[in-house]
Structures are given as structure tokens and as C-alpha cells.
C-alpha positions, 0 to 999 in steps of 0.5 A: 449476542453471538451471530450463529453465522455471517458469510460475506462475498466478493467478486472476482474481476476479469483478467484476475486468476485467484487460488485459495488454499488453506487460508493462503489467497494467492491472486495473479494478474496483468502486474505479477502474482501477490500472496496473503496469508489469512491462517491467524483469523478463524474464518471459511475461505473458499471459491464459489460459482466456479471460482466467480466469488471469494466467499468468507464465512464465520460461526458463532462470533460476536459483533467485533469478531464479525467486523473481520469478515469485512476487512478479509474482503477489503484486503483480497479486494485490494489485492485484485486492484494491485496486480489489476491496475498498481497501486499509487502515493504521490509525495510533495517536497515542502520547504521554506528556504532550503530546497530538498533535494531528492535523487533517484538512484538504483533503478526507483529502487533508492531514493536519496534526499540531500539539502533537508533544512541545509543539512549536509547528511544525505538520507537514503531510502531503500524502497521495498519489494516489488515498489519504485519511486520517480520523479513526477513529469509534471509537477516540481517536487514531487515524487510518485511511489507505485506498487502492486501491494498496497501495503509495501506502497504504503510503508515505503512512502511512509519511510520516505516522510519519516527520513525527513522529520524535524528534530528539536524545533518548533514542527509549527513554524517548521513545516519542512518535510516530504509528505504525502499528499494523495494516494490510490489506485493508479490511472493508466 
């Protein structure tokens, strides 16, 4: 059953200029601009009420088709809380007998882990553009990697837990590693 036409909309906050053009949304804030490109879905996008609301329309689709509207609406959402209020991951250093050693070098650009399992490889990070990494004031072994795109955030602590991965162990017994332990929009 094909859904003749579906709209969805969305909010635009105070203090968040946004522009659209051709599928490209661009949006500019207090924490710098950030740009996504929407040009491989077959939706409407266009500003509504005198730029007050991103509307996003789509004929003739399916109900999975549908689903996209959605997550268009998610994605421009999660690009005004970016440039509103930085995106944050805080990730734990967890060992049971070597303590990992992770240094912050290049101005939170590098993030370097010594001492993993008593390795003697120094594993180095480079975080992606526009994210930093630093130590955590309050709590030990810990890091905090913000950003204003929630996806690059995301990928760059993804790389930090994935330069500590155990290999050729029982990954029951040996829990070692830097993981994530939670994530979201930054308090000021």
C-alpha cells in the first residue's frame, strides 16, 4: 500500500541560522556551521513559516520508505543540538592489572594509550575534524570526547575502544579495554 503523501516537520531553535538548498542543509550556530547533504533520498526539503520549520515531504512511498522522513528529521535535529550545545562520549579506562595509560598530545587532537595489557606498543588515535579528547577533572581513567557533529564524536571514540581490543584471549576473563560508558548532548 503506497501512502500518497506523508510531510513531517521540525522546529527551528532560537539562536540556530539554517539554510537549505537543493537537499544540502546547512545550519550555523554558537559552536561553528555544520553541512549535510540529503541529495541520495527522494524527499522535499524546504523551509516553512518564514524559515520557523524544516518541512520534509515524500509521495507515493511505501511504509519502510516512509521510515526516512523520520530519520531526515532526527539527523537536521541532531545538527541543531551540535552547533547549540556540543555533543559529548565519556569513555572509561578498565584494567585489571596494567594500568592503561592515555595521554593527550596535539591540543585534544592525539590521544596516545601506553601500558595496555603491559604492551609496550604505544597505540595512537588521531581524533577527527572539528572533535577534541581530554582527561576528565573529576573522575580517574576517564576521557571526554566532544563535538559539535554527533556522528564524527561518535566515530572518534569508536576508534579510541577499538585501539584497545584483546587479541587471542578469552575477551570473558579479559575485560580490559577503554569503553564507552555514556553519551549525549553536553551540560554547560
Amino acid at each position: 500500500m503506497k501512502t500518497l503523501c506523508q510531510e513531517e516537520s521540525i522546529k527551528v531553535p532560537k539562536g540556530v541560522k539554517i539554510s537549505i538548498k537543493s537537499k544540502i542543509v546547512e545550519v550555523t550556530g554558537k559552536h561553528g556551521s555544520l553541512k549535510r547533504d540529503f541529495k541520495h533520498l527522494p524527499i522535499e526539503l524546504w523551509l516553512a513559516d518564514g524559515g520557523k520549520t524544516v518541512k520534509a515531504r515524500m509521495y507515493f512511498a511505501k511504509s519502510k520508505q516512509l521510515s526516512m522522513l523520520r530519520s531526515v528529521c532526527s539527523h537536521i535535529a541532531n545538527l541543531f543540538e551540535g552547533v547549540q550545545k556540543k555533543f559529548e562520549y565519556r569513555l572509561r579506562l578498565v584494567y585489571a592489572h596494567f594500568p592503561i595509560n592515555a595521554n593527550i598530545v596535539n591540543g585534544g587532537k592525539t590521544v596516545e594509550i601506553r601500558n595496555f595489557i603491559g604492551e609496550k606498543i604505544v597505540r595512537t588515535v588521531h581524533m577527527l575534524p572539528g572533535v577534541t579528547c581530554e582527561k576528565s577533572a573529576t573522575t580517574k581513567d576517564e576521557l571526554v570526547v566532544t563535538g559539535a557533529d554527533i556522528e564524527l564524536t561518535g566515530r572518534s571514540s569508536a576508534l579510541i575502544h577499538q585501539s584497545c581490543l584483546v587479541k587471542d584471549k578469552d575477551i570473558r576473563k579479559f575485560l580490559d579495554g577503554i569503553y564507552v560508558s555514556s553519551h549525549g548532548v553536553r551540560e554547560d
